[in-house]
N, C-alpha and C positions, 0 to 999 in steps of 0.2 A: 472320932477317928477310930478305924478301926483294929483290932490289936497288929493286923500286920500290915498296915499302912503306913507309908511314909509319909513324916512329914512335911511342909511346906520347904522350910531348912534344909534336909536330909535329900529332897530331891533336886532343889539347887545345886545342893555340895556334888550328890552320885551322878547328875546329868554333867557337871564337866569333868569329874573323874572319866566316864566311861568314853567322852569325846577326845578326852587328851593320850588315854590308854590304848582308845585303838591305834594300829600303825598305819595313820591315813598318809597319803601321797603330799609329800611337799610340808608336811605340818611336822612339830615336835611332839615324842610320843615315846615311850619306854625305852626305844634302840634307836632313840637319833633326839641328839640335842642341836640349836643353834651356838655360837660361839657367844653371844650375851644372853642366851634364854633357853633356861632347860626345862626338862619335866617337872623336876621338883617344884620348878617356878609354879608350875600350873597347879601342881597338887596344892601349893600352901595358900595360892588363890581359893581355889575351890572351898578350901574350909575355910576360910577365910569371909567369906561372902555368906556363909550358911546360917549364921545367927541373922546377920541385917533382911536376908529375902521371909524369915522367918517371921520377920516383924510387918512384911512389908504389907501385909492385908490392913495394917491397921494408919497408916501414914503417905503423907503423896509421893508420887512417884518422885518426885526430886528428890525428897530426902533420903529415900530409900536407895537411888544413883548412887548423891553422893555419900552417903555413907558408905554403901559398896565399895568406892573406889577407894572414898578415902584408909578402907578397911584391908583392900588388897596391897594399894602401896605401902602400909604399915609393915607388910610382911613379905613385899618383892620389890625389885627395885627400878622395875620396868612394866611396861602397860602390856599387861595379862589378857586381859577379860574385858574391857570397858565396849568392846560391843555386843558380849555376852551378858554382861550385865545390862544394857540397854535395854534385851532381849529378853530377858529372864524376869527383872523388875514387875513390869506390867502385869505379865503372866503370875507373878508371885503377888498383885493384891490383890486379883479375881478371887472372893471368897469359894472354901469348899462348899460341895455344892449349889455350885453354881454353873449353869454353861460356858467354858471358856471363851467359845465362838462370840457368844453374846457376853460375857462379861468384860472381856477383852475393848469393845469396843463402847461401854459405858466408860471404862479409864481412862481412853483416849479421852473421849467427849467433855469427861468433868478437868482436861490437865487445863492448866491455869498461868498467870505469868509466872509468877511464883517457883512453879514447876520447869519453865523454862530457865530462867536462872540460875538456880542449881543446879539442874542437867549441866550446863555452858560449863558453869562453873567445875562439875566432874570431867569433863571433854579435859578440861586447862589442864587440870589436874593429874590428868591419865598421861598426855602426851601424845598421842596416837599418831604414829608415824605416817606422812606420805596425804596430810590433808591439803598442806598449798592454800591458797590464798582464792578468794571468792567474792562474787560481785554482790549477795546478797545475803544476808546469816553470815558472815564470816564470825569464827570461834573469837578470833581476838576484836571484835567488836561487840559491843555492848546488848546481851541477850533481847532477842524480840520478844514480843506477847506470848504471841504464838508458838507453841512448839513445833505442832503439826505440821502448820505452815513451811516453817523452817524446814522439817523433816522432807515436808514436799519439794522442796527445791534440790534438793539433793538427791529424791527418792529415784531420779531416771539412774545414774549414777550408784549408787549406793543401796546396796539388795537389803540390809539392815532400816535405813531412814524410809526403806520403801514399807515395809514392816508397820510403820507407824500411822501409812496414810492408807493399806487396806486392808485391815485389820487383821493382820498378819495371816494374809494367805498364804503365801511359800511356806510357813511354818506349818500352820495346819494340813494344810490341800496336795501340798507335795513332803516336804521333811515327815512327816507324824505318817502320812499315808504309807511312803514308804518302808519308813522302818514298821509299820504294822504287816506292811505285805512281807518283806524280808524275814519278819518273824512267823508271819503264817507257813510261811515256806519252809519251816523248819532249819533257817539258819542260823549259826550261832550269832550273837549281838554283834559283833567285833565285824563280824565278815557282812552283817547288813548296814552296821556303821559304813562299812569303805564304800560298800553298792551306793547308799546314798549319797556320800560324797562326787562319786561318779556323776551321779545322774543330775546332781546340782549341780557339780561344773558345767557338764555339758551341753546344760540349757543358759549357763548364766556366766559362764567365767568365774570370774573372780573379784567386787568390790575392790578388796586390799591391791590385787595384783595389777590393775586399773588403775590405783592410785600409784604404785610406787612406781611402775615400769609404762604403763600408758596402756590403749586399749587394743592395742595390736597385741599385745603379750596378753590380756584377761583373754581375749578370743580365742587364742590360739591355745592356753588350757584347753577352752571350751573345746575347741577341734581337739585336741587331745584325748581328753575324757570320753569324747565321745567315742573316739578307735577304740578304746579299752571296752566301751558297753557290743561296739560291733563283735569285738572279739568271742563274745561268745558269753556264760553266767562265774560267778565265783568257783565251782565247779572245774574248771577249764583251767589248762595248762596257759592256753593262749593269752587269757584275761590276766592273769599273775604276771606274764611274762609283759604285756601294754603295760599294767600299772604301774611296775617297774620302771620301763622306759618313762613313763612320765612321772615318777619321783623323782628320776636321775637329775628329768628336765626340768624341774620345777627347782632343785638341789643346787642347780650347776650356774646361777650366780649371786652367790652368797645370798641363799637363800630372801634375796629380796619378791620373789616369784610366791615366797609363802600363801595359800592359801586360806589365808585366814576368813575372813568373812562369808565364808563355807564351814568352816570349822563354826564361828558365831551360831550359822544358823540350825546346824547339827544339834550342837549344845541346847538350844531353845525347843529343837523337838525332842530331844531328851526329854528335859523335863516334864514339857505335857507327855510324853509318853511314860513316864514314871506316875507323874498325880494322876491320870485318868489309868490306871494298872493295864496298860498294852506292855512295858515290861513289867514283867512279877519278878519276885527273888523266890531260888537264887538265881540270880543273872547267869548264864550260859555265857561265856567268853572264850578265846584262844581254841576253838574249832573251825579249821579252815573248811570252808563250802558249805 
């Protein structure tokens, strides 16, 4: 490692620091709390999880979950992170030097039942609001073999479980691209964080928003986010002024609208974009455009 590299740990910890700091649309974040879940929740997640993903090159992806989890509810008292840690996991047992692309998809390949069992078992654990009841893998049924599997039944549905069965392309191909372009462009991190979230909604909805409110509400983010990219670039009066409207919207019923499972996939190009240095330090932050 090199002297000014970060850790495996360190990049866990700083990729959801920098996901929960910016002030994305609809999400908790320095100047807006939910009524049961604040910033700080996310901070003491974030160090929280940064020893376990440290370890995590050397043990399977289950235990490295449920340590996770079991490590964030030690220290919040509501499910934080559990599909950032999903997300982050795998990514954190790809050894250094290694191809992510390809190493990514050796982890999948060797997961094992084993592995799925303690996954389940973290799901139980976390709580994850807004899952409802299922004809196949359901959580409170007894873990299948397969993880993947599992993951695949869910993956049309679920832009995280989708992560598992192609070898996390939205992570790579679009999250990590963009925030590299966003950075080529000379914008500060914070202000390519939001662009990204944009352009994830706008192709995808929203996972979580899917599940708590159904798929007319993920969509209609989608159309959402999209106005705000027509508007014009971070730059733009106009675009500030959509994003707004659609925090209001996403805000305006008790925040069950949250977009979280955008924020998850955020958090996961964080991180490879901190291990592979697309951001360096110091990090550029709180520059608008």
């Amino acid at each position: 490692m090199s002297e000014n590299e970060l850790s495996i740990g360190e990049c866990a910890t700083l990729a959801c620091l920098l996901e929960v700091t910016a002030p994305k649309s609809g999400n908790v974040h320095r100047g807006a709390d939910f009524e049961d879940l604040t910033f700080w929740d996310f901070v003491a997640s974030a160090v929280a999880i940064g020893s376990v993903m440290q370890r995590a090159a050397g043990q399977s992806l289950g235990q490295t979950v449920l340590e996770a989890i079991r490590a964030t509810r030690s220290a919040v008292a509501t499910n934080t992170n559990l599909g950032t840690v999903l997300l982050i996991a795998p990514l954190a047992m790809v050894a250094r030097g290694t191809d992510l692309a390809d190493g990514i998809q050796k982890v999948l390949q060797g997961l094992d039942a084993d592995d799925s069992r303690l996954v389940y078992e973290a799901i139980r654990l976390a709580e994850p609001g807004g899952l409802g009841k299922t004809d196949q893998h359901d959580i409170a049924d007894p873990a299948p073999a397969d993880l993947v599997e599992a993951m695949r039944t869910g993956a049309e549905h679920d832009l995280v479980a989708r992560q598992y069965t192609n070898g996390f392309s939205q992570v790579f191909g679009e999250v990590v691209a963009w925030l590299a372009e966003g950075l080529e462009d000379g914008w500060a991190l914070d202000t390519t964080i939001l662009h990204v979230q944009m352009r994830t909604m706008s192709q995808y909805g929203d996972s979580l928003i899917a599940r708590k409110c159904g798929e007319p509400a993920s969509r209609q983010a989608a159309e959402r986010a999209a106005r705000v990219l027509e508007s014009g670039t971070p730059q733009d009066e106009a675009y500030h002024a959509a994003m707004g409207d659609l925090d209001f919207w996403l805000r305006s019923d008790g925040h069950r609208r949250n977009p979280g499972t955008t924020a998850d996939l955020i958090a996961a190009g964080l991180f490879v974009a901190l291990r592979e240095g697309i951001i360096t330090r110091p990090v550029r932050m709180g520059i608008r455009g």
